[in-house]
N, C-alpha and C positions, 0 to 999 in steps of 0.2 A: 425662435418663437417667443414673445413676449406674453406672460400673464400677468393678469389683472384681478383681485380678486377682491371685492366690496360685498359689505350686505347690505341690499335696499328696504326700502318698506311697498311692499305690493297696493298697489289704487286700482281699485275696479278689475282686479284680475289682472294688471298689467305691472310692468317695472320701465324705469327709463336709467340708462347709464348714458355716464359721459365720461368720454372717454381724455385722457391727459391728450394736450396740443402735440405733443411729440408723436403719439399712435396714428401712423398715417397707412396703416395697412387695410386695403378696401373688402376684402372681408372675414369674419370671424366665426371661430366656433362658440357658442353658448350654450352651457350646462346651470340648467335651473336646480339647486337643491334646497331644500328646507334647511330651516336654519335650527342646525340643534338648540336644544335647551342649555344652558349656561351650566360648565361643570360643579358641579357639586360633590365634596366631598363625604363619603359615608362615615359611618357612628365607628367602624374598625380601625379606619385610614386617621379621624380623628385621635385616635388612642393612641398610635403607632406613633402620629407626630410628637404627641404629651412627652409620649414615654423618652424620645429623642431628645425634644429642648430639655430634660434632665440628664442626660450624659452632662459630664465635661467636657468644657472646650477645647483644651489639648486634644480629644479625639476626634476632630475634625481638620482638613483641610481645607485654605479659601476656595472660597466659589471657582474665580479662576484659575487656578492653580488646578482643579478636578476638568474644567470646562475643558482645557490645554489636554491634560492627559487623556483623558475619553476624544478628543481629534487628535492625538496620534495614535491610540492604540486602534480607533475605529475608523481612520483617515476620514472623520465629518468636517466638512468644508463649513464655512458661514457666510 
């Protein structure tokens, strides 16, 4: 099964997709959902972050180096 996932802008109650030249499958399922609001973070989640960029850097691991470990302890694929 191939997915395809875009967000349109709605004309007159209607949407038009187009689909990649590759997608020759003649028919499909379509799920319309609203398009949430853009994440936003809260006044707490702000704090939490502050309070982090003042640790030292010694107490962090790279990006990948965690990315790696969380797909093998949790087998996530990418």
């Amino acid at each position: 099964m191939k997915t395809i996932k875009q967000t349109v802008k709605v004309k007159n109650k209607k949407v038009s997709i187009t689909l990649p030249d590759d997608f020759n499958d003649q028919e499909v399922e379509v799920i319309i959902l609203s398009k949430e609001d853009d994440f936003v973070l809260t006044d707490e989640q702000k704090m939490i972050l502050d309070e982090r960029l003042n640790e030292p850097d010694e107490n962090y691991i790279p990006m990948k180096e965690c990315i790696e470990d969380l797909r093998k302890k949790y087998g996530i694929r990418s």
